[in-house]
DRENFISE-154090 format. One record per atom (N, C-alpha, C): x, y, z; atom name; residue in one letter; chain; residue number from 0. Coordinates in nm, 4 decimals, decimal comma, m for minus. Each point is the difference from the previous one (the first is absolute). Layout:
REM DRENFISE-154090
[[X Y Z] 'CA' 'A' 'A' NUM]
...
This chain:
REM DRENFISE-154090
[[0,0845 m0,1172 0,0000] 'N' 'X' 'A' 0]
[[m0,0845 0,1172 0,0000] 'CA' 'X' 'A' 0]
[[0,0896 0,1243 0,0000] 'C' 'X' 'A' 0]
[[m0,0738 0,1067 m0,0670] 'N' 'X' 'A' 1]
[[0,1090 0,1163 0,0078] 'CA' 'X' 'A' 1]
[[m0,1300 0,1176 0,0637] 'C' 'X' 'A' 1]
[[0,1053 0,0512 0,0614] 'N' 'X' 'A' 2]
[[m0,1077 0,1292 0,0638] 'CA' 'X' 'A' 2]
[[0,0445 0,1124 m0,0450] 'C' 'X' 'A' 2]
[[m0,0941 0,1132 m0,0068] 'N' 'X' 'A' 3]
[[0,0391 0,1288 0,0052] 'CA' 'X' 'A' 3]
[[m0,1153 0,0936 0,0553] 'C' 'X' 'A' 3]
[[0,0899 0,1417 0,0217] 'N' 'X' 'A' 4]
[[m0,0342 0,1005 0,1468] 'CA' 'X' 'A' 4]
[[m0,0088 0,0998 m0,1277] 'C' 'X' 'A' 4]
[[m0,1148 0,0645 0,0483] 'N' 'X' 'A' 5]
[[0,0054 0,1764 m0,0895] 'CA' 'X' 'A' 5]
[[m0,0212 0,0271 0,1152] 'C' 'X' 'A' 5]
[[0,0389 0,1013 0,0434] 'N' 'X' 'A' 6]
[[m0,0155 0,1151 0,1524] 'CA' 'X' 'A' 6]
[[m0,0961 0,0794 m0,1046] 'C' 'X' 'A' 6]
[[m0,0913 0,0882 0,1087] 'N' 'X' 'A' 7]
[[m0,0543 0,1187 0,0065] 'CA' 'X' 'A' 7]
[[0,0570 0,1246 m0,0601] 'C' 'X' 'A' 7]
[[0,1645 m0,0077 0,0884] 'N' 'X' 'A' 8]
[[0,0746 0,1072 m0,0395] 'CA' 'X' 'A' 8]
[[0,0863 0,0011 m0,0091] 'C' 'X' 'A' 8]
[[0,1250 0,0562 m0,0948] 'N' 'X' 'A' 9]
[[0,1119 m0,0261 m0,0190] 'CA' 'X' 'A' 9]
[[0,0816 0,0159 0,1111] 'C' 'X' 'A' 9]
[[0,1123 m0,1405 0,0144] 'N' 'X' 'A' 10]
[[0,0796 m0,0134 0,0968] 'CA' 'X' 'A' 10]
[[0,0980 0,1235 0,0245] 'C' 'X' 'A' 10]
[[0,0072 0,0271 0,1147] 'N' 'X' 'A' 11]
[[0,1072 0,0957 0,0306] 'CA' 'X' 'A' 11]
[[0,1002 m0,0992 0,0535] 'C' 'X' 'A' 11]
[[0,1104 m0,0112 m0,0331] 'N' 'X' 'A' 12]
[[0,1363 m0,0618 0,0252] 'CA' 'X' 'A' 12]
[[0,1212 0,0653 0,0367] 'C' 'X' 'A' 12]
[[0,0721 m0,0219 0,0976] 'N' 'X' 'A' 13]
[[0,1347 0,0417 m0,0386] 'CA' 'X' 'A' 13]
[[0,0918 m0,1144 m0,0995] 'C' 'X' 'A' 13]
[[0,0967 0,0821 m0,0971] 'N' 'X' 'A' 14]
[[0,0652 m0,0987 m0,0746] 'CA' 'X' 'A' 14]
[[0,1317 m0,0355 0,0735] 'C' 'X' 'A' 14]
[[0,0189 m0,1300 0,0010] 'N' 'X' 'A' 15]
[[0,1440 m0,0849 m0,0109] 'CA' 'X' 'A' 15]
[[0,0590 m0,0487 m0,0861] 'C' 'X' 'A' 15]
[[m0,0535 m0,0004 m0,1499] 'N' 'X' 'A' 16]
[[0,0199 m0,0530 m0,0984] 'CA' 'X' 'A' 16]
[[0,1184 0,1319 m0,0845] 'C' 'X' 'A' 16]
[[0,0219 m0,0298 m0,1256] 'N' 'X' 'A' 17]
[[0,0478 0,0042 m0,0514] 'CA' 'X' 'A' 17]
[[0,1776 0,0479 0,0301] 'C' 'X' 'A' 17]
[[0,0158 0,0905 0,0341] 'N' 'X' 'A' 18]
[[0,1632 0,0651 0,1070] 'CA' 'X' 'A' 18]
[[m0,0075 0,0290 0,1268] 'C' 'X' 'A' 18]
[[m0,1546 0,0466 0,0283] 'N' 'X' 'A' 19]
[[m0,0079 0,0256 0,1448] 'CA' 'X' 'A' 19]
[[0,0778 m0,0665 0,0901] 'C' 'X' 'A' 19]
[[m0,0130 m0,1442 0,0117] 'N' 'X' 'A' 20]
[[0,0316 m0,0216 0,0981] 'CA' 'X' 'A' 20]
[[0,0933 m0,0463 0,0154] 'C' 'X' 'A' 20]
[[0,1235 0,0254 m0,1115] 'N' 'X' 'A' 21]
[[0,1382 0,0224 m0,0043] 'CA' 'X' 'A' 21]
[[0,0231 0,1441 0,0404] 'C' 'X' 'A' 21]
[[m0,0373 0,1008 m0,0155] 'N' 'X' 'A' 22]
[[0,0225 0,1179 0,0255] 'CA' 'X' 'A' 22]
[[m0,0560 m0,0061 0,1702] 'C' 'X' 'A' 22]
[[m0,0824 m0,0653 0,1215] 'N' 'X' 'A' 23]
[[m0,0135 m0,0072 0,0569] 'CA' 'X' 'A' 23]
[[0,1047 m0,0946 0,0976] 'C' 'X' 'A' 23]
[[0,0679 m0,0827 m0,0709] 'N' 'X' 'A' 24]
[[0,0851 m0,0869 0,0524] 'CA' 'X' 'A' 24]
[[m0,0724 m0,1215 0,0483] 'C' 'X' 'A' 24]
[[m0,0810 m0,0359 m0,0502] 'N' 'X' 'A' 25]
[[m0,1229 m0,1112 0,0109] 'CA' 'X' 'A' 25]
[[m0,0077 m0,1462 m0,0591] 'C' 'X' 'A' 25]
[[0,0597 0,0173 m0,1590] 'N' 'X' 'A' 26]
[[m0,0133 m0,0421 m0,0628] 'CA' 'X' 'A' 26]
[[0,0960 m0,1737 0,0163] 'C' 'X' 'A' 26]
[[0,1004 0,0308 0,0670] 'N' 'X' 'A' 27]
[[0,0669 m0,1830 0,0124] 'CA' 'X' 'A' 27]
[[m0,0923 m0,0444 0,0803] 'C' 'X' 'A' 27]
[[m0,0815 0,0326 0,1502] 'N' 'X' 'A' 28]
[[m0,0557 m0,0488 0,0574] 'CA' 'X' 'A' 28]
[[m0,1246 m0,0375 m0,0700] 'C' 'X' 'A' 28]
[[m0,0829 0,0838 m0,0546] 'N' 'X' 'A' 29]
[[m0,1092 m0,0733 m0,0903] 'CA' 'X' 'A' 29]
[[0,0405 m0,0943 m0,0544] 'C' 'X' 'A' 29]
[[0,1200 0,0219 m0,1031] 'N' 'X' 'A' 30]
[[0,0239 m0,1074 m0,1089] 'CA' 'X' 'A' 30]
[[0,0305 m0,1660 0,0460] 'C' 'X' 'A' 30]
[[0,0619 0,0328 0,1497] 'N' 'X' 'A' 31]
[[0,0831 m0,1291 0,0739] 'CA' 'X' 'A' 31]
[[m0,1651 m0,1027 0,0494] 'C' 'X' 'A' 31]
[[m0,0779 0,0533 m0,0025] 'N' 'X' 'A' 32]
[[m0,1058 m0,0823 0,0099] 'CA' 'X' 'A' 32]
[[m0,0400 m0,0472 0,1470] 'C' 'X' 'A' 32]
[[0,1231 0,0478 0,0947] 'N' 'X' 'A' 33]
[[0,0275 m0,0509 0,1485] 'CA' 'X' 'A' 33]
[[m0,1592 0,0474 0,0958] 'C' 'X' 'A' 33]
[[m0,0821 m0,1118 0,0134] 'N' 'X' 'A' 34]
[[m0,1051 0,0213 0,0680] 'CA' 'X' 'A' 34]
[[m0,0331 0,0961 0,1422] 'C' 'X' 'A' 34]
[[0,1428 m0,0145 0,0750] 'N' 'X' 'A' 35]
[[m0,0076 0,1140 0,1044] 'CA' 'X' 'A' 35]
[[0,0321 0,0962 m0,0664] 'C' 'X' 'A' 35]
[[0,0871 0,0685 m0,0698] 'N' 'X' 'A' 36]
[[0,0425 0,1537 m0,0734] 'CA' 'X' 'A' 36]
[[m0,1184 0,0067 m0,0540] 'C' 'X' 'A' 36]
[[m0,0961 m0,0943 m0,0616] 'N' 'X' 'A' 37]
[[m0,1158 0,0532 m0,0959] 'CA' 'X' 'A' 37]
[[m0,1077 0,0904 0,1229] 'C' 'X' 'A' 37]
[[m0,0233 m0,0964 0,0689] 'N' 'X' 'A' 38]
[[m0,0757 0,0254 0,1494] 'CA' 'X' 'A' 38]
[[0,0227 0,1500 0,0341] 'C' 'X' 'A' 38]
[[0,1443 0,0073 0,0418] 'N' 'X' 'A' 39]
[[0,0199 0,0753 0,0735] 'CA' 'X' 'A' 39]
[[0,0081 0,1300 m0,0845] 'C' 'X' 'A' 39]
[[0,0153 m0,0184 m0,1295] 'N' 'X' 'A' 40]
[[m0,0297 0,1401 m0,0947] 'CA' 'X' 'A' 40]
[[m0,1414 0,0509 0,0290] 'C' 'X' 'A' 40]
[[m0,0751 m0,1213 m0,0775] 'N' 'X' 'A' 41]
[[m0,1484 0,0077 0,0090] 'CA' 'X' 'A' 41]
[[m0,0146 0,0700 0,1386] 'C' 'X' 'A' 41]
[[0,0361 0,0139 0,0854] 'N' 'X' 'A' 42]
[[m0,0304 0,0220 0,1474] 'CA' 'X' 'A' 42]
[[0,0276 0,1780 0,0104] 'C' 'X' 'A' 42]
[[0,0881 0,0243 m0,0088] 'N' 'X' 'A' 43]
[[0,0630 0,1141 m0,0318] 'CA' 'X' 'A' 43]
[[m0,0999 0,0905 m0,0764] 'C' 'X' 'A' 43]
[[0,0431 m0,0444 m0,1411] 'N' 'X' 'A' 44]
[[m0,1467 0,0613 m0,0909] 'CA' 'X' 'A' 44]
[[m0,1369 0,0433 0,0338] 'C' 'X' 'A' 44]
[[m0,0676 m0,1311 0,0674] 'N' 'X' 'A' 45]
[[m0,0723 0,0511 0,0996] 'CA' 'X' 'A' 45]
[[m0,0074 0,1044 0,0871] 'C' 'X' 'A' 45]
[[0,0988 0,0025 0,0501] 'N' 'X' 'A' 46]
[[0,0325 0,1263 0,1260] 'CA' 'X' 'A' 46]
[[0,0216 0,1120 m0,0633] 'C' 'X' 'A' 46]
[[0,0867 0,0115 m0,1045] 'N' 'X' 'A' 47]
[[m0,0250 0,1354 m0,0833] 'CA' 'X' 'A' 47]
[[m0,1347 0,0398 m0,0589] 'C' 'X' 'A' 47]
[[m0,0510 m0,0330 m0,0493] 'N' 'X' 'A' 48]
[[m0,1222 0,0279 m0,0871] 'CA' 'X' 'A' 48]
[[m0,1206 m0,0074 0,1430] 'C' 'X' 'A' 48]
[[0,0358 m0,0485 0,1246] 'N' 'X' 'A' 49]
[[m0,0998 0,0675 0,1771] 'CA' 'X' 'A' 49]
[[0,0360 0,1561 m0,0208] 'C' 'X' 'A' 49]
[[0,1103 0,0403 m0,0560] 'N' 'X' 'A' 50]
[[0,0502 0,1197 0,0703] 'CA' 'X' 'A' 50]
[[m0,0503 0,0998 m0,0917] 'C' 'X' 'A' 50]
[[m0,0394 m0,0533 m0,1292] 'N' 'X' 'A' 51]
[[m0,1108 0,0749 m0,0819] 'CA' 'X' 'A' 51]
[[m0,1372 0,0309 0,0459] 'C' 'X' 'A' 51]
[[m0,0385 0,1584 m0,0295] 'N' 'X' 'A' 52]
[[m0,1193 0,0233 0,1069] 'CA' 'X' 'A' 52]
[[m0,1200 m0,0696 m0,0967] 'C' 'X' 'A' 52]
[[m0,0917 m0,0200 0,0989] 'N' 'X' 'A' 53]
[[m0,1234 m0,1466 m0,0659] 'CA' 'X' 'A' 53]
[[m0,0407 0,0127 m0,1881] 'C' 'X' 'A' 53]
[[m0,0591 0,1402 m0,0101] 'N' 'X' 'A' 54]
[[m0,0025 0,0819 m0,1333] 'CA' 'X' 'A' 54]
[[0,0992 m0,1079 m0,0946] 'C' 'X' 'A' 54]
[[0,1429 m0,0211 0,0097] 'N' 'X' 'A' 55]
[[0,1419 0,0751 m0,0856] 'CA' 'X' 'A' 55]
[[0,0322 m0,1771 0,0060] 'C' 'X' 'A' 55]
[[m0,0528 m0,0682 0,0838] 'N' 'X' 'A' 56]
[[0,0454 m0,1315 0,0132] 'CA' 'X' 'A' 56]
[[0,0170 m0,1232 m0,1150] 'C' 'X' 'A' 56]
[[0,0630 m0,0401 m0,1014] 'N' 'X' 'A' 57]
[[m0,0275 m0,1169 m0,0432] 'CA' 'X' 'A' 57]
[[m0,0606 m0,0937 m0,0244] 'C' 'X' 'A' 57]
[[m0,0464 m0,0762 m0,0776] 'N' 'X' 'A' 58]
[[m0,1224 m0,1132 m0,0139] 'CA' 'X' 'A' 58]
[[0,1401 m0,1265 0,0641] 'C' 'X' 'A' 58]
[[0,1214 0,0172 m0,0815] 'N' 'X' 'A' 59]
[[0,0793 m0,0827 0,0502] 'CA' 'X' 'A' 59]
[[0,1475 0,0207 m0,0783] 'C' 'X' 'A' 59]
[[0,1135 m0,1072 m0,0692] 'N' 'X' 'A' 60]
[[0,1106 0,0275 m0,0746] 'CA' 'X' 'A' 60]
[[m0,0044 m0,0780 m0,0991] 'C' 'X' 'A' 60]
[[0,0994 0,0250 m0,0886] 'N' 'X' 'A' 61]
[[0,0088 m0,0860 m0,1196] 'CA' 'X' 'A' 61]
[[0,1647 m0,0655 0,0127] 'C' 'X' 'A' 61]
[[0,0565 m0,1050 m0,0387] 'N' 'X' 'A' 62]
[[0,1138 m0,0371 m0,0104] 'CA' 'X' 'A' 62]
[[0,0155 m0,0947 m0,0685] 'C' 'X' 'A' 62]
[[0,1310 m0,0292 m0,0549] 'N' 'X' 'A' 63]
[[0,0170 m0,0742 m0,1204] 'CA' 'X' 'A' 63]
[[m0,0445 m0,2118 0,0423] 'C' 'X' 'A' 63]
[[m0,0599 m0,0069 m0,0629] 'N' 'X' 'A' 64]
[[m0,0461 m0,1566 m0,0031] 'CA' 'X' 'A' 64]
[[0,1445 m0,0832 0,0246] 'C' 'X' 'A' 64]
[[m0,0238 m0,1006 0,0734] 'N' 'X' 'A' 65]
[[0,1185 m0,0619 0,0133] 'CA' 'X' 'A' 65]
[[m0,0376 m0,1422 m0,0891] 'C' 'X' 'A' 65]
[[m0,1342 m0,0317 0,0118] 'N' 'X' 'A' 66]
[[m0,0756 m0,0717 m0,1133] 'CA' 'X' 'A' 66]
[[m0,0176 0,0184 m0,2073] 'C' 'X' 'A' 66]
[[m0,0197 0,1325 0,0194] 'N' 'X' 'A' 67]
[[m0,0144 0,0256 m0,1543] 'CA' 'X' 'A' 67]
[[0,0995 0,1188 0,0146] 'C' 'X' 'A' 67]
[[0,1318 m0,0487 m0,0698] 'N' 'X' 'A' 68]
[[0,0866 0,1024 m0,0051] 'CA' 'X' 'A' 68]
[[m0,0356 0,1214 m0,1458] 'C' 'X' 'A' 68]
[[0,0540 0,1531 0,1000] 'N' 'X' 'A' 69]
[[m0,0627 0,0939 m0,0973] 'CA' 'X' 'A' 69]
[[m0,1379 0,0520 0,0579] 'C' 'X' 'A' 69]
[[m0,0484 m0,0801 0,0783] 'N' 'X' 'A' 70]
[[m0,1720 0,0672 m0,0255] 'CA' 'X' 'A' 70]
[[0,0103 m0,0065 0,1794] 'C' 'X' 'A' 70]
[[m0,1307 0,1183 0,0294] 'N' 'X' 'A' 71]
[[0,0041 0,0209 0,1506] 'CA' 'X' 'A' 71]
[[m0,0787 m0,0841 0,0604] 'C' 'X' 'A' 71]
[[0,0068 0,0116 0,1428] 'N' 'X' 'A' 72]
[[m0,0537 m0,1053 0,0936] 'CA' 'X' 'A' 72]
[[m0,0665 0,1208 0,0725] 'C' 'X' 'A' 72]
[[m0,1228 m0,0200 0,0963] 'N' 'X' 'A' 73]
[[m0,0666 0,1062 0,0370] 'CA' 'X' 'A' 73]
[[m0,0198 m0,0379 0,1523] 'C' 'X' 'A' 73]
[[0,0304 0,0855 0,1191] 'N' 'X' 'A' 74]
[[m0,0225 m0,0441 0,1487] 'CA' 'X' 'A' 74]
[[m0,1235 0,0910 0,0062] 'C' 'X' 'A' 74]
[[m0,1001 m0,0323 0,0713] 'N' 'X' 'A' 75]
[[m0,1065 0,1088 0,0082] 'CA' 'X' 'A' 75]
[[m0,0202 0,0061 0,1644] 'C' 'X' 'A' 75]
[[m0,0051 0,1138 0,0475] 'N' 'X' 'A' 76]
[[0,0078 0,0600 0,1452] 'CA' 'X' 'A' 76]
[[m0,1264 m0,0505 0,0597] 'C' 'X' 'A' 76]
[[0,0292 m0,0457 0,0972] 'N' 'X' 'A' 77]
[[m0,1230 m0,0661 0,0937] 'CA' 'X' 'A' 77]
[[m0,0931 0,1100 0,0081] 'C' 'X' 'A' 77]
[[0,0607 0,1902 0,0186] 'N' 'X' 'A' 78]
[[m0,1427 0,0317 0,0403] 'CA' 'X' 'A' 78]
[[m0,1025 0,0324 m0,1810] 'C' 'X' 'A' 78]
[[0,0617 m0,0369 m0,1055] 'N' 'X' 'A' 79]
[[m0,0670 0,0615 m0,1307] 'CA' 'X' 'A' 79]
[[m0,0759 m0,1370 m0,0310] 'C' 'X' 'A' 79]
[[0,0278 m0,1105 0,0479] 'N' 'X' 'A' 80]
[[m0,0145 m0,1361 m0,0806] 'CA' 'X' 'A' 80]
[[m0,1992 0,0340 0,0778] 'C' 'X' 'A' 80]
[[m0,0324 0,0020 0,0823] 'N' 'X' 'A' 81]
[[m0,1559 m0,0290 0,0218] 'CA' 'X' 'A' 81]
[[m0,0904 0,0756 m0,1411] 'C' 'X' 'A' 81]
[[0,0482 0,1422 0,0094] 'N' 'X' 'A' 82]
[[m0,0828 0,1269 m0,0712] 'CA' 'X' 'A' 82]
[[0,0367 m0,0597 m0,1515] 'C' 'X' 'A' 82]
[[0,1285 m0,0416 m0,0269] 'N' 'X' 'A' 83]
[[m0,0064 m0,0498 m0,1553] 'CA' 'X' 'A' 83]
[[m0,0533 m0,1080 m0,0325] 'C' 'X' 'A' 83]
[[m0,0226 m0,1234 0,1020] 'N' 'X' 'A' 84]
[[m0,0586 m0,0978 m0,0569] 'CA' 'X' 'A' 84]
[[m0,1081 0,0487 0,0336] 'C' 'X' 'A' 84]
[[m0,0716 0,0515 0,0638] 'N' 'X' 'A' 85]
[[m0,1860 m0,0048 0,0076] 'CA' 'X' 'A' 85]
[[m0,0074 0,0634 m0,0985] 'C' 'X' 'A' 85]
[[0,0639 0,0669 m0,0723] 'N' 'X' 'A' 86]
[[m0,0919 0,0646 m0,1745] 'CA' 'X' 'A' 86]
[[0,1119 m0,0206 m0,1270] 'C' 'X' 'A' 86]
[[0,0501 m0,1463 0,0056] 'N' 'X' 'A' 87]
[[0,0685 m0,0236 m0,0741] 'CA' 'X' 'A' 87]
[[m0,0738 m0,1255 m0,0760] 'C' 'X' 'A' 87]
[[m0,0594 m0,0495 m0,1308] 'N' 'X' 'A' 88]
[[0,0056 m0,0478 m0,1078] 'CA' 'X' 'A' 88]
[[0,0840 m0,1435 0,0179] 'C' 'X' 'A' 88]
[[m0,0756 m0,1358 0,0216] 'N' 'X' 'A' 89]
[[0,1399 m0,1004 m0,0141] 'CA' 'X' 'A' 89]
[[m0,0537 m0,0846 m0,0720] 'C' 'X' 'A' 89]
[[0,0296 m0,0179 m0,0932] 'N' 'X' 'A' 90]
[[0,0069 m0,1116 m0,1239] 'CA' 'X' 'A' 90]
[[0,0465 m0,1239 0,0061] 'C' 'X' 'A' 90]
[[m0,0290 m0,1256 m0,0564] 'N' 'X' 'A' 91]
[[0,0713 m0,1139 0,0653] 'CA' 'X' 'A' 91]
[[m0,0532 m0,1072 m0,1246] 'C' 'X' 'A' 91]
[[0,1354 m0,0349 m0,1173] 'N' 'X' 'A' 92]
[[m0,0474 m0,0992 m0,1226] 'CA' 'X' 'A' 92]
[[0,1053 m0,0714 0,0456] 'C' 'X' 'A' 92]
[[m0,0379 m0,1049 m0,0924] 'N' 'X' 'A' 93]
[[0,0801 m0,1364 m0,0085] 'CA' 'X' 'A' 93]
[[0,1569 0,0464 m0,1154] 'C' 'X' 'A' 93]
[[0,0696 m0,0635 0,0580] 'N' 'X' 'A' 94]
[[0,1871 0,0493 m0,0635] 'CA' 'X' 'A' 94]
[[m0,0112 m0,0110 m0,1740] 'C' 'X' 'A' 94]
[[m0,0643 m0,1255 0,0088] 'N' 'X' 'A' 95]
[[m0,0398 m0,0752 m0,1404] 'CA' 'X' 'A' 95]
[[m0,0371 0,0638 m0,1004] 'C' 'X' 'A' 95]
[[m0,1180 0,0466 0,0309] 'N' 'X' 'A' 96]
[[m0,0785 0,1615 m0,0648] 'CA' 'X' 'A' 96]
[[0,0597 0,1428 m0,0063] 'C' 'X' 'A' 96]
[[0,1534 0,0152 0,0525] 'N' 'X' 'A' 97]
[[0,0050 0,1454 0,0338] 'CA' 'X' 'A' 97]
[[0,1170 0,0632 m0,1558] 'C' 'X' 'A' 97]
[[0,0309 0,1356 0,0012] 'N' 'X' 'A' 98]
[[0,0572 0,0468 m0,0964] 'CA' 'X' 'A' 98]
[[0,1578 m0,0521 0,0372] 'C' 'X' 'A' 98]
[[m0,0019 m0,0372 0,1361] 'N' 'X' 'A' 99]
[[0,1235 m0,0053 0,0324] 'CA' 'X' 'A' 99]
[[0,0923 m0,1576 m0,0446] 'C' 'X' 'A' 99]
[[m0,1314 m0,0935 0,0256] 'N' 'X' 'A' 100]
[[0,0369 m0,1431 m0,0437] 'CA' 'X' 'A' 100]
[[m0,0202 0,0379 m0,1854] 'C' 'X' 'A' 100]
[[m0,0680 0,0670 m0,0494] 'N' 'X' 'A' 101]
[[0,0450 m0,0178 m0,1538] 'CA' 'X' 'A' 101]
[[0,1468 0,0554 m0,0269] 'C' 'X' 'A' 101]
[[0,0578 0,0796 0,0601] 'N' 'X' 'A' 102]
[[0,1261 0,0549 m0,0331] 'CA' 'X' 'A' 102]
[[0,1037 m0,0908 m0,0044] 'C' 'X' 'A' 102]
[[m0,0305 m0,0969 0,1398] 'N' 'X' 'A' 103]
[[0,0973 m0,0822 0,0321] 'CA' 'X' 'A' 103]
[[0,0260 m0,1472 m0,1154] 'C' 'X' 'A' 103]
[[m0,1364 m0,0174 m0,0035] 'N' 'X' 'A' 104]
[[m0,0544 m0,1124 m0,0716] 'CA' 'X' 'A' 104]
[[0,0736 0,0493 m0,1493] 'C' 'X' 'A' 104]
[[m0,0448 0,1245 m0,0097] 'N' 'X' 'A' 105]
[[0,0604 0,0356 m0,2215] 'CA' 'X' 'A' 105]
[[0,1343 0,0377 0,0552] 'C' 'X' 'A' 105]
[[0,0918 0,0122 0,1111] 'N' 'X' 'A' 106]
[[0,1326 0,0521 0,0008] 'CA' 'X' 'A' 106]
[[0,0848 m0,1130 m0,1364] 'C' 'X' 'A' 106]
[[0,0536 0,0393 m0,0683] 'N' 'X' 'A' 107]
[[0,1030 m0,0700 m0,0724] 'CA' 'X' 'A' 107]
[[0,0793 m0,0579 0,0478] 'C' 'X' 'A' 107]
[[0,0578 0,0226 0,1106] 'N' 'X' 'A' 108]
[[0,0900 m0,0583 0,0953] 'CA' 'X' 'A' 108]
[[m0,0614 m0,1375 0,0858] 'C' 'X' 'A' 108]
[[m0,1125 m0,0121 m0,0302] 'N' 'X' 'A' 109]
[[m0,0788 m0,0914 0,0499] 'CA' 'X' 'A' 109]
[[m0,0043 m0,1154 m0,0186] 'C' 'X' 'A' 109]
[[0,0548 m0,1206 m0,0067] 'N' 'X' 'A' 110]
[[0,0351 m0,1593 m0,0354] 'CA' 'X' 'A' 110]
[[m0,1452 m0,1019 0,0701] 'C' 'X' 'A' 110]
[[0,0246 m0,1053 m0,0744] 'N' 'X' 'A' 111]
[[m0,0708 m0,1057 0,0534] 'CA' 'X' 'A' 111]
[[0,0811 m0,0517 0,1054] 'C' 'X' 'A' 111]
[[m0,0908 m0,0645 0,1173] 'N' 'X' 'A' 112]
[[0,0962 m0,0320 0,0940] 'CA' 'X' 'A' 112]
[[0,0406 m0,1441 m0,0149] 'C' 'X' 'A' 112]
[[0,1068 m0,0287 0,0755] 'N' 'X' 'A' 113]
[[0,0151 m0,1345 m0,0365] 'CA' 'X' 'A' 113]
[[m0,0698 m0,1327 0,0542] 'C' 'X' 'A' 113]
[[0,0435 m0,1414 m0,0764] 'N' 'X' 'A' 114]
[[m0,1124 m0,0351 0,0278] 'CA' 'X' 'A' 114]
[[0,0468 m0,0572 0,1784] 'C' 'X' 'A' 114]
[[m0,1262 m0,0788 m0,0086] 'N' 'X' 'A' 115]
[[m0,0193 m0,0567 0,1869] 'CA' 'X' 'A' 115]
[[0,0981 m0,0828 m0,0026] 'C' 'X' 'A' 115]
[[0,0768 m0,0732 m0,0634] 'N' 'X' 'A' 116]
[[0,0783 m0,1357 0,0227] 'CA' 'X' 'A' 116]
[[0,1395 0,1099 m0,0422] 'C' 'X' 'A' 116]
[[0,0387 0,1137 m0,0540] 'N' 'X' 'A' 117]
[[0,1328 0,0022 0,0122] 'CA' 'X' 'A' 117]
[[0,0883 0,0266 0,0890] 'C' 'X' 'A' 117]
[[0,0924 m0,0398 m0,0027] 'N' 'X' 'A' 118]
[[0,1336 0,0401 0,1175] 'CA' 'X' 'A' 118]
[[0,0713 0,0450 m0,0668] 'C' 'X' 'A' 118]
């Protein structure tokens, strides 16, 4: 199954992506994948974006996917996540049916797999 979210309203984010968070000095610890440094960023982040007055605050951050390299990964702030999902849009098809499995399916790069008995 594949899901998808339309919000109400466009996300307000801070970015980590693209140089930021080399220019922040951030960026080996994201990249190293190390579950406490991830934590303890995430934690931090948090605490900055408290110190934003309620108005000025964040929905949440963006940072580079450690999954799909190139494309962002999205943390969303405990206090924005209630107000965006109660008027957010969620969609939910089968993988089989989606634009995303035809891409994969017509990729050229795409082979038959091999069969069940080879080694």
């Amino acid at each position: 199954m594949l899901a998808s979210i339309q919000f109400a309203k466009p996300l307000v984010l801070w970015n980590l992506g693209e140089d930021h968070s080399s220019r922040l000095g951030i960026q080996d610890p994201i990249s190293e994948r190390d579950h406490e440094t991830c934590q303890h960023l995430g934690l931090q982040m948090r605490e900055a974006m408290l110190m934003k007055p309620l108005g000025e605050r964040p929905d949440g951050f963006a940072y580079p996917s450690h999954r799909v390299k190139g494309c962002p990964a999205l943390a969303l702030a405990d206090w924005a996540a209630p107000d965006l999902f109660a008027g957010a849009q969620i969609s939910i098809a089968r993988f089989r049916e989606s634009e995303i499995f035809a891409r994969f399916r017509d990729d050229p790069m795409c082979t038959a797999p091999p069969e069940l008995d080879a080694r």
